[in-house]
C-alpha positions as CSV (number, residue, x, y, z in Angstrom):
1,X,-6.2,16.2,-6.0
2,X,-5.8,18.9,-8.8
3,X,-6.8,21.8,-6.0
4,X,-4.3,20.3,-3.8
5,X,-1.5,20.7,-6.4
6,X,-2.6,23.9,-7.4
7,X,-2.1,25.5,-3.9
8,X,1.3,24.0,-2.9
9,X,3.9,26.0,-3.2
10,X,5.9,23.6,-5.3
11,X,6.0,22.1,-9.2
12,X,4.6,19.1,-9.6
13,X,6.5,19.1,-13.3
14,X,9.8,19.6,-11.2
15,X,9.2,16.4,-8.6
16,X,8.9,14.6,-12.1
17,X,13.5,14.5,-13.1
18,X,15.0,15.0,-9.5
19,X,17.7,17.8,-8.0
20,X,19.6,18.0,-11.1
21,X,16.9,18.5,-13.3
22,X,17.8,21.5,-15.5
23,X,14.6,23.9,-16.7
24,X,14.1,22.3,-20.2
25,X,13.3,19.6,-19.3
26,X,11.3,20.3,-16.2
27,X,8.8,22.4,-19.0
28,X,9.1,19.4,-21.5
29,X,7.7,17.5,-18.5
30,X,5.3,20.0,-18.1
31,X,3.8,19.6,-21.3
32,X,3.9,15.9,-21.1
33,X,1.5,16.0,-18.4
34,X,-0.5,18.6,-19.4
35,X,0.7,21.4,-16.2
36,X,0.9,24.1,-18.8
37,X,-3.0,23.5,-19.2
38,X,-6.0,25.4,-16.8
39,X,-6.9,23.6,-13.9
40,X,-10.5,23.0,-15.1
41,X,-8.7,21.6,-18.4
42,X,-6.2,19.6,-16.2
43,X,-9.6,18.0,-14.1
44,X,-11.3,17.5,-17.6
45,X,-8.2,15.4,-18.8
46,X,-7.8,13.9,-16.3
47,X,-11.8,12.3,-15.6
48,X,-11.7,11.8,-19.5
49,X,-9.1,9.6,-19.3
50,X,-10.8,7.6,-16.6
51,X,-13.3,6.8,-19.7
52,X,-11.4,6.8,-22.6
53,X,-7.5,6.6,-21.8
54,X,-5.3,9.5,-22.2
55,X,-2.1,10.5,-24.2
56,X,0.8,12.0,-22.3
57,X,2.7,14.4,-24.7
58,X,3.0,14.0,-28.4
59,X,4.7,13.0,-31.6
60,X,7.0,10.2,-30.8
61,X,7.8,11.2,-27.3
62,X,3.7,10.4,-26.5
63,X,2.7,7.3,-24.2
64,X,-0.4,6.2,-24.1
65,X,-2.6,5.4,-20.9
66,X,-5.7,3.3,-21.5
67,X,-8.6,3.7,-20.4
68,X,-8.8,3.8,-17.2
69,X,-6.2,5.7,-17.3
70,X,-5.7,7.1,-13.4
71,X,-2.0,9.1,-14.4
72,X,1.6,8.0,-14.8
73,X,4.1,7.6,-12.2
74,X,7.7,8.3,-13.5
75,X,9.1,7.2,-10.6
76,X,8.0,3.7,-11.5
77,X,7.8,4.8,-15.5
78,X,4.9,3.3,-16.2
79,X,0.7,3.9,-16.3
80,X,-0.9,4.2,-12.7
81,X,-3.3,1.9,-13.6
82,X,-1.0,-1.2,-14.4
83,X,0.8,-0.8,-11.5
84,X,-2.4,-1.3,-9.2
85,X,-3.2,-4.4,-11.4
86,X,0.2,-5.3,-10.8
87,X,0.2,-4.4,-6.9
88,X,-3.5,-5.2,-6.1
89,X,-3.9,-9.0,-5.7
90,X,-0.5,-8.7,-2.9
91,X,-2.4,-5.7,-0.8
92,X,-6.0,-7.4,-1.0
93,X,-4.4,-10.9,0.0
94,X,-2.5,-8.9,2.9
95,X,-5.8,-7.7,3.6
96,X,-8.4,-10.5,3.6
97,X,-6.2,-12.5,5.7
98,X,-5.2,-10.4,8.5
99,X,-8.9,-9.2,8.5
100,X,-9.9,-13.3,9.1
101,X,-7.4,-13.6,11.5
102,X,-8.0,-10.3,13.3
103,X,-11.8,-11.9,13.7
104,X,-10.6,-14.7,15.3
105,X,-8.2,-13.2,18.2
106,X,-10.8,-10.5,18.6
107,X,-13.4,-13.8,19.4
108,X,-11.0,-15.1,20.9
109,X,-9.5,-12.8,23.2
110,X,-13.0,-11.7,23.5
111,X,-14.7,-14.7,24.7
112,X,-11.5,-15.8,26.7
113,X,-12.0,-12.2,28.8
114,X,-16.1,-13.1,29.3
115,X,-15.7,-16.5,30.5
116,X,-13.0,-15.9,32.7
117,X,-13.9,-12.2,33.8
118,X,-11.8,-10.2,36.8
119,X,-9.2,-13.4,36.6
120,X,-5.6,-13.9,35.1
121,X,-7.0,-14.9,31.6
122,X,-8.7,-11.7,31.7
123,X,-6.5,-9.7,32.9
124,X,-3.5,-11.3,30.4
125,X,-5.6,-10.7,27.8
126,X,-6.5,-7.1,28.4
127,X,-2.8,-6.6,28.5
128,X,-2.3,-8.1,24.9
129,X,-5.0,-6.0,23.5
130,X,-3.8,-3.1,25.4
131,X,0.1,-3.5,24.0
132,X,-1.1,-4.8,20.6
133,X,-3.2,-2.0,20.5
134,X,-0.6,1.2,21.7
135,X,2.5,-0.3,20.2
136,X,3.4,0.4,16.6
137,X,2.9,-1.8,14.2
138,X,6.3,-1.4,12.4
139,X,7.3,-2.2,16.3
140,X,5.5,-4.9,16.9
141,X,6.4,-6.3,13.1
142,X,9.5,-6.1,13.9
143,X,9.6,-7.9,17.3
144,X,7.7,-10.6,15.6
145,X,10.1,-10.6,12.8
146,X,13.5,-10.9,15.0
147,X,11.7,-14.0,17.3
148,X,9.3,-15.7,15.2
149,X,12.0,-15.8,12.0
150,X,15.1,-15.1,13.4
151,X,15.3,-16.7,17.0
152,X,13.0,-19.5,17.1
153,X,12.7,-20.1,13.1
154,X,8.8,-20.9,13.1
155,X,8.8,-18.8,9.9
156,X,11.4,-18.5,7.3
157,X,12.7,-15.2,6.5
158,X,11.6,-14.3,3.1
159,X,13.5,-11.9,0.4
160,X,12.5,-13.6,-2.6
161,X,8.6,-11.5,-2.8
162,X,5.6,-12.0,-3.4
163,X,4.3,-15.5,-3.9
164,X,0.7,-16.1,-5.3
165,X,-1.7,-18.4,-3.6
166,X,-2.8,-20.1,-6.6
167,X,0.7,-20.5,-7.7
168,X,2.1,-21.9,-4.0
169,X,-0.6,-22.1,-1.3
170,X,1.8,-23.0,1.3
171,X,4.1,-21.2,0.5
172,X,2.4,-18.0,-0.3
173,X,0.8,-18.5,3.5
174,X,4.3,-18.5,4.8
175,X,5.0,-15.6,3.3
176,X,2.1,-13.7,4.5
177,X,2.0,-15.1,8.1
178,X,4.4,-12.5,9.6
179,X,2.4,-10.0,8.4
180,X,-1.0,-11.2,8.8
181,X,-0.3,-11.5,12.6
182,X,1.0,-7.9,12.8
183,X,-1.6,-6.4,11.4
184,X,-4.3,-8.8,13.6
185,X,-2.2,-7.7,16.6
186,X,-2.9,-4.4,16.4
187,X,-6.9,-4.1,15.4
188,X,-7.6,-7.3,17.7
189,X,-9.3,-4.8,20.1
């Protein structure tokens, strides 16, 4: 990661405050992070963190990472490594469940295609696997989205996020449905 940011032709400090961002601050930033620092010094930070924690900056304008401390994000303002506590229960969910049902159309289509080889359930389920498979998920997301939710209401459309299986079984499944069957859709080959 540190020889990839090293070699592009950009500021990594910079990224940090946006267009507007005057040079002050940009080299204040800089600092924070520890840019001004060697590479080898920037690597050593970083994997001592990992161990340890780390301390962005100093005086009163330091924050402080614990251990492990994998960076901060200032987009989201806060330590890397609370925001995958935060964010990894919602992606492992997402995938557990499309993985379980991506096993079972695979089987399915797969046993459905043996049993009934060189005839129409064969063949229509060659052509599933072959759309599911070339189309796009965000396309095929997104078809499932406007007929399963929108036209025929199977599955509500949800805005209000993420809901926790131990909290709301059913209503976390609900939530994750949609998404499960995208995702099965596509690897179901």
């Amino acid at each position: 990661m540190y020889v990839i940011f090293a070699i592009l032709p950009f500021d990594p400090a910079a990224l940090t405050c946006g267009q507007k961002c005057n040079d002050i601050v940009v080299e204040a930033n800089r600092i924070r992070l520890g840019y001004d620092k060697p590479l080898l010094v920037q690597y050593w930070l970083f994997l001592s963190g990992i161990f340890f924690g780390r301390s962005y900056g100093v005086g009163q304008a330091a924050f402080v990472c614990p251990a492990p401390s994998l960076g901060y994000s200032f987009n989201e303002n806060a330590c890397v490594s609370d925001l995958l506590k935060t964010t990894l229960p919602i992606t492992v969910t997402l995938a557990v469940g499309a993985l379980i049902m991506w096993m079972v159309v695979g089987v399915t289509l797969g046993v459905i295609a043996a049993k009934f080889r060189g005839r129409t359930p064969d063949t229509a389920s060659s052509v599933f696997v072959l759309l599911g498979t070339s189309l796009p998920t965000f396309v095929t997301g997104l078809v499932l989205l406007i007929w399963v939710s929108i036209k025929w209401k199977l599955v509500p459309l949800t805005l209000t996020g993420y809901v926790s299986f131990l909290d709301n079984p059913f209503g976390a499944f609900k939530y994750f449905l949609l998404p499960w069957i995208t995702l099965a859709i596509a690897y179901a080959a």
